[in-house]
VMD Tcl script that draws the C-alpha trace (Angstrom):
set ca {
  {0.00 0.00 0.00}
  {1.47 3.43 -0.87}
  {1.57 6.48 1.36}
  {-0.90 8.44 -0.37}
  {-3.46 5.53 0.10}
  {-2.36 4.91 3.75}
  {-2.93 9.06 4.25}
  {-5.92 8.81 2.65}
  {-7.01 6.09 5.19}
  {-5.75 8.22 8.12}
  {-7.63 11.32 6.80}
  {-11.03 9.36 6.33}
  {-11.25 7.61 10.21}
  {-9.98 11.32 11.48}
  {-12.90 13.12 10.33}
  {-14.93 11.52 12.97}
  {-12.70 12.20 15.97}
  {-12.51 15.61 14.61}
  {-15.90 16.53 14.24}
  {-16.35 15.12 17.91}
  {-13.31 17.11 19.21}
  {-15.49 20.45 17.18}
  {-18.56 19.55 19.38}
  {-16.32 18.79 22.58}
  {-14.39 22.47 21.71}
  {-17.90 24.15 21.52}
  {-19.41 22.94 24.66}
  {-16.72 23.63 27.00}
  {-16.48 26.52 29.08}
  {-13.49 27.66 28.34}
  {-10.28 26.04 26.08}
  {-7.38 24.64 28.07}
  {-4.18 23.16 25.95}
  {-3.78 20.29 28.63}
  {-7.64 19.22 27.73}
  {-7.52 19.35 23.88}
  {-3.72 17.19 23.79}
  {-5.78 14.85 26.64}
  {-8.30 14.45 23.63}
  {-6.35 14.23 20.82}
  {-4.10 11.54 22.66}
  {-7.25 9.45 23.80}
  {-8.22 9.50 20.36}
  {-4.92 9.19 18.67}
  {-4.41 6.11 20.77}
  {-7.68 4.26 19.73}
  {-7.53 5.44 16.24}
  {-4.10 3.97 16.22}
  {-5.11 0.80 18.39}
  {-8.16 -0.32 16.33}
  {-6.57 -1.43 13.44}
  {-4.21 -3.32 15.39}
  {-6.86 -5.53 16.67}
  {-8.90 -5.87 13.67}
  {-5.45 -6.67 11.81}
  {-4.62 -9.35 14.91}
  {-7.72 -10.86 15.07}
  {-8.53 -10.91 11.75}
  {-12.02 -11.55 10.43}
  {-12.94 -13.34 13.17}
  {-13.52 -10.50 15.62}
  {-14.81 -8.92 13.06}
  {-17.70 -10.77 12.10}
  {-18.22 -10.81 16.23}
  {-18.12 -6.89 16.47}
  {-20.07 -6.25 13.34}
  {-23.68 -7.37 14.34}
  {-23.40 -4.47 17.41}
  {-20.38 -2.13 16.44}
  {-23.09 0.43 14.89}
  {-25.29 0.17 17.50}
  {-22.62 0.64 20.15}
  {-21.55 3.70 18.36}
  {-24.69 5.50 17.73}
  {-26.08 4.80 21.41}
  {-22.73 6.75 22.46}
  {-23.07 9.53 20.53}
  {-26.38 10.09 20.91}
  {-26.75 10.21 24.66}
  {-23.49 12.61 25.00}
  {-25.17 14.57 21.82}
  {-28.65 14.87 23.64}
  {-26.89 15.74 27.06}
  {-25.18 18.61 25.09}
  {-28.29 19.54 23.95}
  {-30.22 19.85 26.65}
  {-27.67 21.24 28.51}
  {-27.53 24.40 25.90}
  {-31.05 24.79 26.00}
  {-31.80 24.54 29.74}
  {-29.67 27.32 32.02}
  {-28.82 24.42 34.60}
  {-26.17 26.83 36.82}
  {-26.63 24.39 39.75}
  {-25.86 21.01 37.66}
  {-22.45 20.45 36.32}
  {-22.64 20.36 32.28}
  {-20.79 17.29 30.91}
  {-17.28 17.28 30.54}
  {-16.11 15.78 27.72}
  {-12.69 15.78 28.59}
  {-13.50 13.69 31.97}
  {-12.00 10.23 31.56}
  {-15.45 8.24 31.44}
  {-16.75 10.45 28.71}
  {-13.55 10.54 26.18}
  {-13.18 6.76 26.89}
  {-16.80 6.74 25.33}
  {-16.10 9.15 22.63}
  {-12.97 6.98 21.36}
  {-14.33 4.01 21.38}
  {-17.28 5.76 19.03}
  {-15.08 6.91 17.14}
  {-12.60 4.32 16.46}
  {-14.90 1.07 15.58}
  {-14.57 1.88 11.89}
  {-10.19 1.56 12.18}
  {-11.17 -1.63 14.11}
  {-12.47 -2.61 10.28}
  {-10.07 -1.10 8.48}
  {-7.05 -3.30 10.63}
  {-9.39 -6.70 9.22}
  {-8.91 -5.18 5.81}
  {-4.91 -4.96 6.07}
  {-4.96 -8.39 7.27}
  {-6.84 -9.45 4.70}
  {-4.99 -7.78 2.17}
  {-1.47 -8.58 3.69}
  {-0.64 -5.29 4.36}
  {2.71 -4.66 7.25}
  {0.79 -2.61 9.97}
  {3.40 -0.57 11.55}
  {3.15 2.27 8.69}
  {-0.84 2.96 8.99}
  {-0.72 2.54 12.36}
  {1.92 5.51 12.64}
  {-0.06 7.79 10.36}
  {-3.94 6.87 11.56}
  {-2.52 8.15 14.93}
  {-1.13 11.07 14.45}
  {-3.48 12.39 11.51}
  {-6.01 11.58 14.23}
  {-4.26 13.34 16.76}
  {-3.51 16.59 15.28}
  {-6.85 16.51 13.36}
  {-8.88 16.16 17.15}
  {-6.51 19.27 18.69}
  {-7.21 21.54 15.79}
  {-11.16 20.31 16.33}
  {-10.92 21.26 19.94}
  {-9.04 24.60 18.95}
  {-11.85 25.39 16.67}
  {-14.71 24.29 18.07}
  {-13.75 26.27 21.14}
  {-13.35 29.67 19.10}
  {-16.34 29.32 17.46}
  {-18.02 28.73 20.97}
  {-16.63 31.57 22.67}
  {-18.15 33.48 19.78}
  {-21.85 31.79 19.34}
  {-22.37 30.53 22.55}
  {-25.25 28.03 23.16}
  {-25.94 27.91 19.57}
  {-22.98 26.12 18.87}
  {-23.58 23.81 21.14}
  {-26.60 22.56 20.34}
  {-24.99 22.43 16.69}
  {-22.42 20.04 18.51}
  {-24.86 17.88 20.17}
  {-26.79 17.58 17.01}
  {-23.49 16.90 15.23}
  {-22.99 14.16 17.46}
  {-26.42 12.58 17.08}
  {-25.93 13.05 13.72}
  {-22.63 11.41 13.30}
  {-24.40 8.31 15.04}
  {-27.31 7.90 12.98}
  {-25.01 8.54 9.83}
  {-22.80 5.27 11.15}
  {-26.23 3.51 12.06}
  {-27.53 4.12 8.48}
  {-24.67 3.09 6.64}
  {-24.22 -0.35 8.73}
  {-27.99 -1.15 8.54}
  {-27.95 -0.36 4.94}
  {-25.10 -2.22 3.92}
}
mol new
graphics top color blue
foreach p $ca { graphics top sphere $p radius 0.5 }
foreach p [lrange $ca 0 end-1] q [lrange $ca 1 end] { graphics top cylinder $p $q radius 0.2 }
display resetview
């Protein structure tokens, strides 16, 4: 496989963890290096992880994952999307709002975001491709696509305020019915 191809790849599974790093930028109260690197790495890390499974356990795991892998994802995104949501649209100043850079919640977010390298590791088994290479790039494309998505996304909050979060919770839900659709449909 040549580079373009395997940056190609990278670029593709990114987009996800970026658009969720967007949403995560936009909902937060304020932006904070040590968060967005926290995200990027949590999502570097699975991004770069995934297709190390998939490529170990071949098609095995997935035909195990694939019956649920959609449904897994969507449910994710769309209860952190709804939370976001309601969260913009109800002035809760005695709740907490959700964190999406607390541990629990980017766990969640990078497994969401990372089934589809899980798929794409099968497909360089299957293909006999050496691993190492797009492993290397899927991570850090992801990474430095999820701090600029953080970067962002917080800018863009600080200058639209609730609006833009409820465009990041619906991105969310939308991002998991998109995944949903395209498994069911398949």
């Amino acid at each position: 496989m040549d580079g373009l191809t395997i940056l190609l790849i990278s670029i593709s599974l990114a987009m996800d963890a970026f658009a969720v790093s967007l949403a995560s930028g936009c909902s937060h109260p304020r932006f904070r290096w040590p968060d967005a690197l926290l995200m990027a790495l949590f999502f570097g890390c699975f991004q770069a992880g995934m297709p190390v499974i998939g490529w170990y356990g071949g098609t095995h795991l997935q035909k195990m994952l694939a019956p649920l892998d959609h449904w897994i994802a969507f449910t994710l995104l769309a209860l952190i999307g709804g939370h976001m949501i309601y969260q913009a649209l109800w002035d809760h100043s005695d709740s907490p709002g959700i964190n999406p850079f607390s541990f629990k919640i980017l766990t969640g977010l990078a497994i969401a975001t990372s089934i589809d390298a899980l798929v794409v590791g099968v497909t360089l088994a299957l293909i006999q491709t050496p691993i190492l290479l797009p492993v290397i790039s899927i991570g850090v494309v992801t990474f430095i696509f999820s701090v600029t998505g953080v970067y962002l996304g917080r800018q863009t909050g600080r200058r639209f305020g609730s609006r833009f979060e409820i465009l990041g919770g619906l991105i969310l839900i939308g991002l998991g019915v998109k995944i949903l659709i395209e498994h069911l449909t398949m």
